[in-house]
C-alpha positions as CSV (number, residue, x, y, z in Angstrom):
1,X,144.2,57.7,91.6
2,X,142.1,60.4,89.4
3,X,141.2,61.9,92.5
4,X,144.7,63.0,93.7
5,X,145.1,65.0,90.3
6,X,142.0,66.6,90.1
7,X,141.4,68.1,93.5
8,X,144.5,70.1,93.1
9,X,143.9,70.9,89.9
10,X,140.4,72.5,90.3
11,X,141.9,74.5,93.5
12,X,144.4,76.0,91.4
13,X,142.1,76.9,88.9
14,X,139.6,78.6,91.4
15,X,142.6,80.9,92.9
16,X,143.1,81.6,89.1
17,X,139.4,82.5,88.4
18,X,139.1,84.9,91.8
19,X,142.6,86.5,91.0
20,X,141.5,87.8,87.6
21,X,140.1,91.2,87.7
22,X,137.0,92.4,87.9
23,X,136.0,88.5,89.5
24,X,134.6,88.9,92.8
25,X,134.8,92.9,92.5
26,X,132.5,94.5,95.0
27,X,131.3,92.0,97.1
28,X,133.3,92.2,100.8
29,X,133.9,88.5,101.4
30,X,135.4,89.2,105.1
31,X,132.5,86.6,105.8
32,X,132.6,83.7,103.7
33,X,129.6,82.0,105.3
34,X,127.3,85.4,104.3
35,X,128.5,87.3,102.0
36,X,125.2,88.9,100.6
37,X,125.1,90.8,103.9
38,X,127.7,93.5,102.5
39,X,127.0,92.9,98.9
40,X,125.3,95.4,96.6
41,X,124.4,93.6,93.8
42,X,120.5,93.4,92.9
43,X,120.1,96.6,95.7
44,X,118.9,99.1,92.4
45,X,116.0,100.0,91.1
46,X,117.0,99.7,87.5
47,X,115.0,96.7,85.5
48,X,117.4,94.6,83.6
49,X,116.9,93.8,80.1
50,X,114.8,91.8,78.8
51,X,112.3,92.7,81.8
52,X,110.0,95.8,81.3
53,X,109.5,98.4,84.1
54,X,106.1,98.1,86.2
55,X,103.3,101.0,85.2
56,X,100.6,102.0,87.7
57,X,97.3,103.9,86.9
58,X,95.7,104.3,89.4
59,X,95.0,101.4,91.3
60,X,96.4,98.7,89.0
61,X,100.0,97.4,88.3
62,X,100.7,96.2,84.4
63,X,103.5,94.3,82.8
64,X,104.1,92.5,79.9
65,X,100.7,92.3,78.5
66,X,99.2,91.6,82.3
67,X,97.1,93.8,84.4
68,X,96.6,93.6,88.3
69,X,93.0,95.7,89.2
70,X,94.1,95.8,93.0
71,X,91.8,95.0,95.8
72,X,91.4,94.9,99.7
73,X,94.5,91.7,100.2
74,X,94.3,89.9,96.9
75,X,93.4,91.6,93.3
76,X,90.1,92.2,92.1
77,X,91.1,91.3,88.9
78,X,93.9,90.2,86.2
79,X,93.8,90.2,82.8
80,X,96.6,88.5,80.0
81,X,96.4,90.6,77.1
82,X,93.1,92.2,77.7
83,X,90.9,88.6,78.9
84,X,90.2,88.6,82.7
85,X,91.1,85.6,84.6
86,X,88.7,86.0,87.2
87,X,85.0,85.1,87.0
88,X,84.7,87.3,90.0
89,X,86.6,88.8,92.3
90,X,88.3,86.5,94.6
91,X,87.8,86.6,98.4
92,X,88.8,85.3,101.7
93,X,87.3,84.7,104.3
94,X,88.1,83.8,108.2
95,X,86.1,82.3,110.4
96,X,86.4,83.3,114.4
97,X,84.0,81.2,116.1
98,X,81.0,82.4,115.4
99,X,82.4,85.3,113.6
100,X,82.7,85.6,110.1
101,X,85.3,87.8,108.5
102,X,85.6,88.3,104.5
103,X,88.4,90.1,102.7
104,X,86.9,91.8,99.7
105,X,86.0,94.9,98.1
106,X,88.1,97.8,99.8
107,X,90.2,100.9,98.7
108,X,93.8,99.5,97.9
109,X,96.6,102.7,98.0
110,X,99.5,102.7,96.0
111,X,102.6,103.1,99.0
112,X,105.2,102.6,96.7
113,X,105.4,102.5,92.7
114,X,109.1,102.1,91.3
115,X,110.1,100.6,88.1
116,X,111.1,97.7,89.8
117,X,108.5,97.7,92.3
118,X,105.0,98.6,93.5
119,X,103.7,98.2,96.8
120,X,100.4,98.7,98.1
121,X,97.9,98.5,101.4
122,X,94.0,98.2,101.8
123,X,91.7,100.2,103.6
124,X,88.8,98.3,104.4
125,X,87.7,95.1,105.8
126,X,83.9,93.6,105.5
């Protein structure tokens, strides 16, 4: 049966793999079932290669040839290498019975700008 060779094959060669060193190294594996809870991989603010870090000016975020103008909950605008996408800017709007709500316009405020990430809030609701 193939089976009976190859299951204790690929065991042995997993408690090969994890015994070489520098496999597994700092990751705390005390819990098998979660083990991102105590790991620090992907916890930095540095922006691997081939990724670019985020810019901000102001009120928009850029990357890679793209542009977000940033607005109230969505953005007022996007461009790809200098075209807008938007005919407009985009809005939402929420209906309370007889209430109308719409999501536009505003003042967005940069919270947060890292290379790795930008956060923001808006300030106004219509």
């Amino acid at each position: 049966m193939r089976f009976r060779i190859w299951t204790p094959l690929l065991t042995l060669t997993a408690a090969l793999l994890i015994s070489l060193p520098g496999f597994g190294q700092g990751y705390d594996l005390s819990d098998p079932t979660e083990p991102w809870k105590h790991a620090d991989s992907g916890k930095g603010t540095e922006v691997p290669v081939p990724f670019e870090p985020l810019t901000t000016d102001g009120t928009s975020v850029s990357m890679w040839g793209r542009k977000h103008e940033l607005g109230n909950l969505l953005s007022k605008q996007m461009t790809n290498q200098d075209k807008p996408i938007f005919p407009a800017p985009p809005t939402v709007s929420l209906s309370v019975g007889s209430d109308r709500y719409e999501f536009n316009g505003g003042s967005p405020k940069v919270s947060l700008s890292r290379p790795d990430r930008v956060e923001f809030t808006g300030t106004r609701l219509t």
